[in-house]
SEKELUM-228765 format. One record per atom (N, C-alpha, C): residue number from 1; residue in one letter; atom name; x, y, z. Coordinates in nm, 2 decimals. Example, Ala and Ser with C-alpha at 12.3 -4.5 7.8 and 13.67 -1.06 7.14 Angstrom:
node seq->1 type->A atom->N c1->1.32 c2->-0.57 c3->0.78
node seq->1 type->A atom->CA c1->1.23 c2->-0.45 c3->0.78
node seq->1 type->A atom->C c1->1.32 c2->-0.33 c3->0.78
node seq->2 type->S atom->N c1->1.28 c2->-0.22 c3->0.71
node seq->2 type->S atom->CA c1->1.37 c2->-0.11 c3->0.71
node seq->2 type->S atom->C c1->1.29 c2->0.00 c3->0.79
END
This chain:
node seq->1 type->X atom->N c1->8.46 c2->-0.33 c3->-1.86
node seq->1 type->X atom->CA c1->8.56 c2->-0.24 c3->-1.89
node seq->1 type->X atom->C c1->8.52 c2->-0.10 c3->-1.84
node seq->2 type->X atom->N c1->8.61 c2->-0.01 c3->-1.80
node seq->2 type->X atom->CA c1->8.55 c2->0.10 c3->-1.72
node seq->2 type->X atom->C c1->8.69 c2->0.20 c3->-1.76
node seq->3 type->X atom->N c1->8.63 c2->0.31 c3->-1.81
node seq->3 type->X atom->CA c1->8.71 c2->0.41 c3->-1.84
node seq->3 type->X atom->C c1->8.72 c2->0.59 c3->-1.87
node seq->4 type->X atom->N c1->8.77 c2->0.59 c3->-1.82
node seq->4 type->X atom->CA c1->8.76 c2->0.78 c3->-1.76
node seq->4 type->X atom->C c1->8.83 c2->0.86 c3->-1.91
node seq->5 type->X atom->N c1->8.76 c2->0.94 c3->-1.96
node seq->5 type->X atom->CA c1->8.80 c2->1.02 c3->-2.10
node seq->5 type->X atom->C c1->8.80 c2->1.12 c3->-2.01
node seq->6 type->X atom->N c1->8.95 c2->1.19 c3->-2.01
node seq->6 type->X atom->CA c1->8.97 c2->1.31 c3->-1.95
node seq->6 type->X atom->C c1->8.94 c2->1.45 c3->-2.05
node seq->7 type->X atom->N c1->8.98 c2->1.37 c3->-2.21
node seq->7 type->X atom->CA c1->8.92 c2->1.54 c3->-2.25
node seq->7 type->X atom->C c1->8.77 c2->1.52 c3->-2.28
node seq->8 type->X atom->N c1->8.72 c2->1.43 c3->-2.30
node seq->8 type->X atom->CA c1->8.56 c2->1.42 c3->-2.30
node seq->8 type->X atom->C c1->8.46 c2->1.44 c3->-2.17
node seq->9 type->X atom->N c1->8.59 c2->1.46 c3->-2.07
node seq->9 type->X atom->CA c1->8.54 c2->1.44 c3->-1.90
node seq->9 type->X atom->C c1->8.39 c2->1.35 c3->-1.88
node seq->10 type->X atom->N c1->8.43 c2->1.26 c3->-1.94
node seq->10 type->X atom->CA c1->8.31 c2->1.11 c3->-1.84
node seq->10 type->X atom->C c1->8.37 c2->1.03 c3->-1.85
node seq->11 type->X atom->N c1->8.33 c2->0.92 c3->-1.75
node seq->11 type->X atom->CA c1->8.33 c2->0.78 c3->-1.73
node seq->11 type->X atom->C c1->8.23 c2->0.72 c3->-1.76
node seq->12 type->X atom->N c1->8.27 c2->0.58 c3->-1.84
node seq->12 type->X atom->CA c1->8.19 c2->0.50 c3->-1.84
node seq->12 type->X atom->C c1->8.22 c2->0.35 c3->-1.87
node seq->13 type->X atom->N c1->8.09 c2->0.25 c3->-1.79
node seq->13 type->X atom->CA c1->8.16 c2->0.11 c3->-1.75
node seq->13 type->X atom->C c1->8.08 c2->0.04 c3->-1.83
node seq->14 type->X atom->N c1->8.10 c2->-0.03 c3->-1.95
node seq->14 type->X atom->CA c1->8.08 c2->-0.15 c3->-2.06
node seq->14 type->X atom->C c1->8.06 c2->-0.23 c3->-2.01
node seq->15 type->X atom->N c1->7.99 c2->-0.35 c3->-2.08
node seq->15 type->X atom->CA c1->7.98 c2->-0.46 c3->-2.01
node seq->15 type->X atom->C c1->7.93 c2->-0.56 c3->-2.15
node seq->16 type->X atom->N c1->8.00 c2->-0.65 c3->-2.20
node seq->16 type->X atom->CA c1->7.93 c2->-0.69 c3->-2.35
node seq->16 type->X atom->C c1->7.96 c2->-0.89 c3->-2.34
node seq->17 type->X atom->N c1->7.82 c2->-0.95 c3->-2.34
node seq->17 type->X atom->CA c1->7.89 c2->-1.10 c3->-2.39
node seq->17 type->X atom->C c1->7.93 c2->-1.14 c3->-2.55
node seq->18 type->X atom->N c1->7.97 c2->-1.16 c3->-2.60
node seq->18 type->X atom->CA c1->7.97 c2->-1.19 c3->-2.72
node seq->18 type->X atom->C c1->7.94 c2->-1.28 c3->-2.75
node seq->19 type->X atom->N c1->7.89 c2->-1.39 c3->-2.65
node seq->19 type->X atom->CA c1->7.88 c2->-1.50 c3->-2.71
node seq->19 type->X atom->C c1->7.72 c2->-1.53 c3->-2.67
node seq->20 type->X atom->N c1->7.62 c2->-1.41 c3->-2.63
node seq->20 type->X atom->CA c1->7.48 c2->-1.44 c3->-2.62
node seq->20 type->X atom->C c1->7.43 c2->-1.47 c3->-2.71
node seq->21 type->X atom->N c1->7.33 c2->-1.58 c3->-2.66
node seq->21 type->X atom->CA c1->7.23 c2->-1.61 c3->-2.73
node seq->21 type->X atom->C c1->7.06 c2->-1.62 c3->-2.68
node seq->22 type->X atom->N c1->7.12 c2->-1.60 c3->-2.54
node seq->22 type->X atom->CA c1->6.96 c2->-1.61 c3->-2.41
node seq->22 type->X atom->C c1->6.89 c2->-1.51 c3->-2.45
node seq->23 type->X atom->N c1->6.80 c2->-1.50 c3->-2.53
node seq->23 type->X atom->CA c1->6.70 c2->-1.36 c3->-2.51
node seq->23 type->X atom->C c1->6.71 c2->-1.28 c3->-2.39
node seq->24 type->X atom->N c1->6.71 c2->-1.40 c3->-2.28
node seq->24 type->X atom->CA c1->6.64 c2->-1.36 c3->-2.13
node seq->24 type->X atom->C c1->6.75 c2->-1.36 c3->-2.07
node seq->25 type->X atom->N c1->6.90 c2->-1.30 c3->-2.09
node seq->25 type->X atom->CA c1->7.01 c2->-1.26 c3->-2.08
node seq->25 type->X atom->C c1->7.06 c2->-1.14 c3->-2.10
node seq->26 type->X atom->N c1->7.13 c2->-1.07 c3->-2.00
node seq->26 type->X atom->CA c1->7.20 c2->-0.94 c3->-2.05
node seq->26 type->X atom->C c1->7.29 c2->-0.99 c3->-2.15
node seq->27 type->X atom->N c1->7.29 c2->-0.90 c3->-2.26
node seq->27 type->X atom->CA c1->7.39 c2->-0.91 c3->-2.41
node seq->27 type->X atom->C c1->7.48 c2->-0.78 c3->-2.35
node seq->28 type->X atom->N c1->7.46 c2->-0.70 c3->-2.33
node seq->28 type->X atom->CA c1->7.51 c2->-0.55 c3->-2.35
node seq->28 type->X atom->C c1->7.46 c2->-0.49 c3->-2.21
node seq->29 type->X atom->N c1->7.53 c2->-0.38 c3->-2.16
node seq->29 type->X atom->CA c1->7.53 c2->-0.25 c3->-2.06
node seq->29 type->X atom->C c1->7.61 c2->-0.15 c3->-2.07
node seq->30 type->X atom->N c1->7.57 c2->-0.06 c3->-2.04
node seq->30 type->X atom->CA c1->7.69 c2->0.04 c3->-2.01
node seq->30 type->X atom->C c1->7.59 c2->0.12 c3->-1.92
node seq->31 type->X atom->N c1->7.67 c2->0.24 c3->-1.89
node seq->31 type->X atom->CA c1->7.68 c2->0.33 c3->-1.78
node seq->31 type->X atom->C c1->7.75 c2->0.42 c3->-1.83
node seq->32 type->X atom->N c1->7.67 c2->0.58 c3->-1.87
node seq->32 type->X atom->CA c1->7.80 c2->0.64 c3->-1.92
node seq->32 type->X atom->C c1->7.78 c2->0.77 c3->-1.80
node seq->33 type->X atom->N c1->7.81 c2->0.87 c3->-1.77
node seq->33 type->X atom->CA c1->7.86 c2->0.96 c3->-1.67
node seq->33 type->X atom->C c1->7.91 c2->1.09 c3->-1.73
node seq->34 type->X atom->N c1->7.85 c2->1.17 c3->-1.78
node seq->34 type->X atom->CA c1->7.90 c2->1.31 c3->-1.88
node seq->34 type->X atom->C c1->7.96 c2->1.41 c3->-1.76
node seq->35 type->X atom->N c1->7.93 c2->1.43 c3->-1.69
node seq->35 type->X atom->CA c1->7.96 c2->1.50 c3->-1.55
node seq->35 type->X atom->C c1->8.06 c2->1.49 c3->-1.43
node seq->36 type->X atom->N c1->8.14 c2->1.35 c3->-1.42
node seq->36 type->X atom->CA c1->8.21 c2->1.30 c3->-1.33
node seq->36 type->X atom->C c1->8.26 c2->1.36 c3->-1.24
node seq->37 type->X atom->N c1->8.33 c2->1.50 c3->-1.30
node seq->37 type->X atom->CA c1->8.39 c2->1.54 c3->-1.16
node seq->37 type->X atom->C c1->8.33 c2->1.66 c3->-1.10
node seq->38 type->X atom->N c1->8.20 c2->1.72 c3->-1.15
node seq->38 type->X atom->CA c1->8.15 c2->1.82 c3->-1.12
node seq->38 type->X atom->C c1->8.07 c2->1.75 c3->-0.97
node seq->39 type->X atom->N c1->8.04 c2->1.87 c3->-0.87
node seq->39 type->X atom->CA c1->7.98 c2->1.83 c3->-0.79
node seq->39 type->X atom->C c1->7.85 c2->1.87 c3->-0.79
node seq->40 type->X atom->N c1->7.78 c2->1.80 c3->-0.84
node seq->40 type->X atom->CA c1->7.64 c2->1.83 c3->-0.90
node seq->40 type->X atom->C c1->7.57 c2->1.71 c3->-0.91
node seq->41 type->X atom->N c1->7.47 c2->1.72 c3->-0.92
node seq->41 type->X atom->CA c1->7.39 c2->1.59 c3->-0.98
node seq->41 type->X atom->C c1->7.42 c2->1.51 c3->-1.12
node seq->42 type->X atom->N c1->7.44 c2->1.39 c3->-1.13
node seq->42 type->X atom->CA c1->7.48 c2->1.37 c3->-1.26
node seq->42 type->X atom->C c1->7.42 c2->1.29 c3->-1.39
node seq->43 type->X atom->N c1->7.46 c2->1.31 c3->-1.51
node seq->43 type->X atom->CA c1->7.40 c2->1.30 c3->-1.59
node seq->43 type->X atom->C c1->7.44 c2->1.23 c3->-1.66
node seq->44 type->X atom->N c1->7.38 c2->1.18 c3->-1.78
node seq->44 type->X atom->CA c1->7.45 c2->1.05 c3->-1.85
node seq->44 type->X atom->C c1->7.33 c2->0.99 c3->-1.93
node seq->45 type->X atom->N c1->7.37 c2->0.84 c3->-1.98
node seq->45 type->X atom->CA c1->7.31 c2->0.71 c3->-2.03
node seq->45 type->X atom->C c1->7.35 c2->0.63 c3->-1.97
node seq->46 type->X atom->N c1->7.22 c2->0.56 c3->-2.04
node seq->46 type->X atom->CA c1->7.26 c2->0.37 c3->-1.94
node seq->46 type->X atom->C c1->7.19 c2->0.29 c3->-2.03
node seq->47 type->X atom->N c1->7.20 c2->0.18 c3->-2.10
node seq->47 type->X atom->CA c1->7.22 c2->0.10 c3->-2.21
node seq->47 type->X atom->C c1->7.19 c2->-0.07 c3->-2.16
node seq->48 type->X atom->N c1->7.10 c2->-0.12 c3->-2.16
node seq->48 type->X atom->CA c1->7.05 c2->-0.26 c3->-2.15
node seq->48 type->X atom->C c1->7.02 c2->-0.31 c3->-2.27
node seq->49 type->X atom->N c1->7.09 c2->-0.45 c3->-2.31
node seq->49 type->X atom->CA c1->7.01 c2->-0.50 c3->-2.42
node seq->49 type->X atom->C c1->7.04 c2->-0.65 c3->-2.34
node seq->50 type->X atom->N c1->6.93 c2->-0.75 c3->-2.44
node seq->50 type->X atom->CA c1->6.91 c2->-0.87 c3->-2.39
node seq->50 type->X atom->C c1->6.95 c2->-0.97 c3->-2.54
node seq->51 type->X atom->N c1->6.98 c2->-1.10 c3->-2.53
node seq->51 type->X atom->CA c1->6.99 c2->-1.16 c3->-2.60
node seq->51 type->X atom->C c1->7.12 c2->-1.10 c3->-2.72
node seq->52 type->X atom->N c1->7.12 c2->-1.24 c3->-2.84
node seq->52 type->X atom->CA c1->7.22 c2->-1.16 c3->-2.98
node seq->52 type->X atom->C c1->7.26 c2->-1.04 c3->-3.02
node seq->53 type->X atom->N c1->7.29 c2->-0.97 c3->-3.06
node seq->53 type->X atom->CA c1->7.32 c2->-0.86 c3->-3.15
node seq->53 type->X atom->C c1->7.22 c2->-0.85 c3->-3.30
node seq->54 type->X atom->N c1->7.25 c2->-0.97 c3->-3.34
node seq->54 type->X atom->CA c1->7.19 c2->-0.99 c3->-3.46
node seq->54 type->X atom->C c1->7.06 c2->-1.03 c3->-3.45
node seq->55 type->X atom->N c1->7.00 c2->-1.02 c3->-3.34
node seq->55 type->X atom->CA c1->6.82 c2->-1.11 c3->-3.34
node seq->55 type->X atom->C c1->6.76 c2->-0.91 c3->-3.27
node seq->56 type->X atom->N c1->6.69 c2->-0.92 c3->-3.40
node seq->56 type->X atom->CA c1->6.66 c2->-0.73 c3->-3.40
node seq->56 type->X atom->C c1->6.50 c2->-0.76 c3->-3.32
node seq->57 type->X atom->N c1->6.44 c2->-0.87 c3->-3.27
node seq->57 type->X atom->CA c1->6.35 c2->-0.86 c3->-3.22
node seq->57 type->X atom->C c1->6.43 c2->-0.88 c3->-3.04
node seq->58 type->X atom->N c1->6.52 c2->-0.88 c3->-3.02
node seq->58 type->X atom->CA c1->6.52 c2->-0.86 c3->-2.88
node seq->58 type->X atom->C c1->6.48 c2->-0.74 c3->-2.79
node seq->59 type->X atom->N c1->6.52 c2->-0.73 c3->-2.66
node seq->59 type->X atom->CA c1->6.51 c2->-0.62 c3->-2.56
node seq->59 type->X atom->C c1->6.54 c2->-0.56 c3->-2.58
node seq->60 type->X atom->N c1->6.58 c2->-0.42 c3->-2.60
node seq->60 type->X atom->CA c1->6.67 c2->-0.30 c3->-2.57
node seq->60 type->X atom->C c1->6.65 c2->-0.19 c3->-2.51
node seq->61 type->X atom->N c1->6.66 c2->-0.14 c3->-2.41
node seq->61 type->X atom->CA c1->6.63 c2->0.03 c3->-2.34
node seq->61 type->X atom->C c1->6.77 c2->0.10 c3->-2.31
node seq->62 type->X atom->N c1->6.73 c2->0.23 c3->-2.34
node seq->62 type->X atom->CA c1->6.78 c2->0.33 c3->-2.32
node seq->62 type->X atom->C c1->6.75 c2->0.47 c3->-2.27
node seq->63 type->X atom->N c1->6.85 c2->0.50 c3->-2.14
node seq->63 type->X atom->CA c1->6.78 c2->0.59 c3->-2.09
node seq->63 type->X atom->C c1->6.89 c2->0.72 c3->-2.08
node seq->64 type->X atom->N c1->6.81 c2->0.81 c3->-2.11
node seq->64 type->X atom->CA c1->6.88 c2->0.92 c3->-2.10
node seq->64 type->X atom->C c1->6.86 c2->1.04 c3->-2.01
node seq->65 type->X atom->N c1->6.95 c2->1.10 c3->-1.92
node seq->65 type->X atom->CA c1->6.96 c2->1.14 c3->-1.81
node seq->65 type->X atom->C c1->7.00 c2->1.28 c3->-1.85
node seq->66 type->X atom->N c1->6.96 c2->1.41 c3->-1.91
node seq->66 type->X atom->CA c1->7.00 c2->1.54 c3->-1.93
node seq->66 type->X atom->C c1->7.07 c2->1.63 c3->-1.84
node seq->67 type->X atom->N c1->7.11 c2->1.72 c3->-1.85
node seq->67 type->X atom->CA c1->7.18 c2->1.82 c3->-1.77
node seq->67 type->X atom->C c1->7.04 c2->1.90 c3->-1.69
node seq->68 type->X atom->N c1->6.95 c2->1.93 c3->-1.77
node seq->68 type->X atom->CA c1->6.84 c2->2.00 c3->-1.70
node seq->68 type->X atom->C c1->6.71 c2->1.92 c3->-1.62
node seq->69 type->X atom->N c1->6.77 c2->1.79 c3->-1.62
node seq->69 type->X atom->CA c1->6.63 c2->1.68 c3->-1.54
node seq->69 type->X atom->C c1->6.78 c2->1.55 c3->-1.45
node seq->70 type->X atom->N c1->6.90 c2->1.63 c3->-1.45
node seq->70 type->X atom->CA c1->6.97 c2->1.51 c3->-1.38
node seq->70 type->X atom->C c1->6.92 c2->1.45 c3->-1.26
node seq->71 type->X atom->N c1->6.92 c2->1.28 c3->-1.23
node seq->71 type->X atom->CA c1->6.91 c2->1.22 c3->-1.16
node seq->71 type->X atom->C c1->6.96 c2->1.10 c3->-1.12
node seq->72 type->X atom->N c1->6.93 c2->0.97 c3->-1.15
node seq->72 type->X atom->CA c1->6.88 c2->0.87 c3->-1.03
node seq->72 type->X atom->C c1->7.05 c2->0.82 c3->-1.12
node seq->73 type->X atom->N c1->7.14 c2->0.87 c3->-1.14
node seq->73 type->X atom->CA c1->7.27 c2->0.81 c3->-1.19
node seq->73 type->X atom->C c1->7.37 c2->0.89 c3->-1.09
node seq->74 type->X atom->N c1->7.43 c2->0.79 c3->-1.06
node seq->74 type->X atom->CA c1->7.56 c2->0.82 c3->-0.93
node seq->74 type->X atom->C c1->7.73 c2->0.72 c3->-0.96
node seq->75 type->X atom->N c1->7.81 c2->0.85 c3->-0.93
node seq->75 type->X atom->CA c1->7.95 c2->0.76 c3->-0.91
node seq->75 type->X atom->C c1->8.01 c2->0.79 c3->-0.77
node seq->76 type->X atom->N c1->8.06 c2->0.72 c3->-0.72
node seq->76 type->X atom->CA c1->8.15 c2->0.72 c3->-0.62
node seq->76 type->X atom->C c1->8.26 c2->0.67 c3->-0.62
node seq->77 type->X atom->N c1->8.38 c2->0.77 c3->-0.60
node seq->77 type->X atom->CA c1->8.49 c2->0.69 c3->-0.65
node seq->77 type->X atom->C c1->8.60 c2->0.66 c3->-0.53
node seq->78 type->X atom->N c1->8.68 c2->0.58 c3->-0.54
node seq->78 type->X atom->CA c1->8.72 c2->0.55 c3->-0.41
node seq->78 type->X atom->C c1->8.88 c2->0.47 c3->-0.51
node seq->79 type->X atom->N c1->9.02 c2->0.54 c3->-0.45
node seq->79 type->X atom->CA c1->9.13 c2->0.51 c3->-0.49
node seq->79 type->X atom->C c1->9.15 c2->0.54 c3->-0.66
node seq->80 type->X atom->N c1->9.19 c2->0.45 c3->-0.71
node seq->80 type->X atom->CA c1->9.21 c2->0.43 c3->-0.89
node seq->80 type->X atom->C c1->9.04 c2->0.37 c3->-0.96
node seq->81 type->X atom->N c1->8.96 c2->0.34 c3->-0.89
node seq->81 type->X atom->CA c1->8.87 c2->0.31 c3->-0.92
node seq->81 type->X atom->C c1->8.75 c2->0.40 c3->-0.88
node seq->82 type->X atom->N c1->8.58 c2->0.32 c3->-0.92
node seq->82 type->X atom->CA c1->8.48 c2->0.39 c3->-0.91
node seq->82 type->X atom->C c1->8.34 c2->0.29 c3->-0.88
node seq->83 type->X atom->N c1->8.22 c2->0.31 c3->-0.85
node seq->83 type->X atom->CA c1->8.09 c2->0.25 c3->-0.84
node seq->83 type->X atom->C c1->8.01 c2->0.33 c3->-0.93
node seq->84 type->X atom->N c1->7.93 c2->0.32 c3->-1.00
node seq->84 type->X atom->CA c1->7.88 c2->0.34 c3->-1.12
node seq->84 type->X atom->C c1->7.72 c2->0.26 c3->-1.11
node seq->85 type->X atom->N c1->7.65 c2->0.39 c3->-1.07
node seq->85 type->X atom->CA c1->7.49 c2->0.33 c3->-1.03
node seq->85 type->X atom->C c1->7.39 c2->0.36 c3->-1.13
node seq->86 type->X atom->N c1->7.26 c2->0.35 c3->-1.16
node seq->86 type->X atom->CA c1->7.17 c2->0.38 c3->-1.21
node seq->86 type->X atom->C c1->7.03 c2->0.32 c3->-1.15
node seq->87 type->X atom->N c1->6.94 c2->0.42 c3->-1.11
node seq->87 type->X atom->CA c1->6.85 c2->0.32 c3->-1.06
node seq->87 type->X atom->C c1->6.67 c2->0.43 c3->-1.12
node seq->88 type->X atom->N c1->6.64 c2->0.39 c3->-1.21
node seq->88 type->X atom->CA c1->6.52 c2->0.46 c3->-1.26
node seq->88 type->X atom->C c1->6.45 c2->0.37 c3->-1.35
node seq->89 type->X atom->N c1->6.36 c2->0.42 c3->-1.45
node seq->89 type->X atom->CA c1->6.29 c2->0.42 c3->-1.55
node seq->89 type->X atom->C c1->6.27 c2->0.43 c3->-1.66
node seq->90 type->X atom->N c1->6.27 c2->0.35 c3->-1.79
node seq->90 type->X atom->CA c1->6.23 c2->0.39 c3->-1.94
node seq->90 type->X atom->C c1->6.13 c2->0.49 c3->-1.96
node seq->91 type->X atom->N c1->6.15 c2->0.58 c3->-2.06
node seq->91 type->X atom->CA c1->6.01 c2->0.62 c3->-2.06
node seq->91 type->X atom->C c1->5.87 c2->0.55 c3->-2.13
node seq->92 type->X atom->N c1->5.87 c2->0.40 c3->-2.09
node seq->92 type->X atom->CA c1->5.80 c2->0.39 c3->-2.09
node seq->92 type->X atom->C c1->5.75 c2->0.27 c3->-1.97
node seq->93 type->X atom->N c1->5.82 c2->0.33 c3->-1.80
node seq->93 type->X atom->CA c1->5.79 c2->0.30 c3->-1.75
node seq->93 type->X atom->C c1->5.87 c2->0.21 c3->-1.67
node seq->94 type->X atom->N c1->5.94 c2->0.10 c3->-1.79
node seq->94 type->X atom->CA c1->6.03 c2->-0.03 c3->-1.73
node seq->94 type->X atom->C c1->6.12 c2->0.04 c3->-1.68
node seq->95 type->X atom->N c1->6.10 c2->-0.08 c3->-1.54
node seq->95 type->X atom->CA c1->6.18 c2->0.01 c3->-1.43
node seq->95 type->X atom->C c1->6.36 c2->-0.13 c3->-1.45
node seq->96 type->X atom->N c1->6.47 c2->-0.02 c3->-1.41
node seq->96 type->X atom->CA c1->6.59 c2->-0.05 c3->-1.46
node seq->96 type->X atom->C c1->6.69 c2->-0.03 c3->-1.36
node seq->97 type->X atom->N c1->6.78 c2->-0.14 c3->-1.28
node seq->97 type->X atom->CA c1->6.86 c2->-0.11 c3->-1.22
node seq->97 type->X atom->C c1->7.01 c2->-0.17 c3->-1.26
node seq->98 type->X atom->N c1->7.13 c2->-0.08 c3->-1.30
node seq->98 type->X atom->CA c1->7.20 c2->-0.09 c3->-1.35
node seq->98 type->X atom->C c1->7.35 c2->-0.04 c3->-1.22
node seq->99 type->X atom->N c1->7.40 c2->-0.16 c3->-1.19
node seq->99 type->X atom->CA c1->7.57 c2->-0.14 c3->-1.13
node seq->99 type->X atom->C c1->7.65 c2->-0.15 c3->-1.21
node seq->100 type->X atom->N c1->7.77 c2->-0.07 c3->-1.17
node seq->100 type->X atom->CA c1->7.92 c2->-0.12 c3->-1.19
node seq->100 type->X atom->C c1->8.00 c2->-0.10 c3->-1.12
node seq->101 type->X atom->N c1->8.09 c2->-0.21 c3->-1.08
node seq->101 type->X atom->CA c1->8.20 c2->-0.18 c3->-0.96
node seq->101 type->X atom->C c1->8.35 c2->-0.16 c3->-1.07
node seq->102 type->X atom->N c1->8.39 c2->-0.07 c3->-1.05
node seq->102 type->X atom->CA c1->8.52 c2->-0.07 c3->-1.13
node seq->102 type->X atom->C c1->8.63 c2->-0.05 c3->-1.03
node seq->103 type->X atom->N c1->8.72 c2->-0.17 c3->-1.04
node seq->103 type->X atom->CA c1->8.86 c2->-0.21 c3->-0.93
node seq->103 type->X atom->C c1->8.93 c2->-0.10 c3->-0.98
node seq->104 type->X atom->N c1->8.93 c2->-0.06 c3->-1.12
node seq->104 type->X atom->CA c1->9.01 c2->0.04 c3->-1.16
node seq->104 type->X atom->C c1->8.99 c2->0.10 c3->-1.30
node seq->105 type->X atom->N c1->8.97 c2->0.27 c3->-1.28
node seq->105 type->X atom->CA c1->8.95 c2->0.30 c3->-1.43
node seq->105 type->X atom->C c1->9.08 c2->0.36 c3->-1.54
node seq->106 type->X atom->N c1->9.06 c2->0.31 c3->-1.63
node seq->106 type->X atom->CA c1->9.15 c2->0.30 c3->-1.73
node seq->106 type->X atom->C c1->9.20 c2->0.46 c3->-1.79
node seq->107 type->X atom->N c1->9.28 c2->0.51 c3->-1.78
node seq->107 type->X atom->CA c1->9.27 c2->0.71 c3->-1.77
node seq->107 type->X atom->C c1->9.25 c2->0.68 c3->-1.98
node seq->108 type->X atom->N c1->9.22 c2->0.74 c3->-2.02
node seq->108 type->X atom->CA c1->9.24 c2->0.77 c3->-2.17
node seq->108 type->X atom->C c1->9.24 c2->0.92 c3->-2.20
END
């Protein structure tokens, strides 16, 4: 799901199975974009989890991308839709690459 909050001005593209159970599966993603339409470098989160919801010993990283250290997170948007990248590091190291192709984002 992929959706543009115009008075919150970001985009961002979800991605959830509900029905995981593979540890060694994406359960969860997103991609969030606080910046979208500024022409600047941009900034955000980006959200990996692996396996259940309910199994609290799974994977999870989270990385957070500031206004004063923006980087390795990019959108390009082309028509009613957008591409939604991430390509860096946890801080502690795990390295993380995260897509999203959105055919179209949802205005809210």
């Amino acid at each position: 799901m992929c959706m543009h909050f115009k008075d919150g001005k970001n985009v961002t593209a979800v991605f959830k199975d509900f029905d995981a159970k593979d540890p060694k599966k994406v359960a969860e993603a997103a991609i969030n974009i606080w910046n979208p339409d500024e022409a600047a470098p941009k900034w955000g989160s980006v959200q990996v989890a692996f396996g259940p919801r309910s199994d609290k010993s799974v994977t999870r990283y989270e990385v957070k991308i500031t206004a004063d250290n923006a980087g390795p997170i990019t959108i390009i948007r082309h028509g009613k839709g957008a591409d939604l990248a991430f390509q860096g590091r946890t801080k502690d190291g795990i390295s993380l690459r995260v897509t999203a192709k959105c055919l179209e984002l949802e205005e809210l």
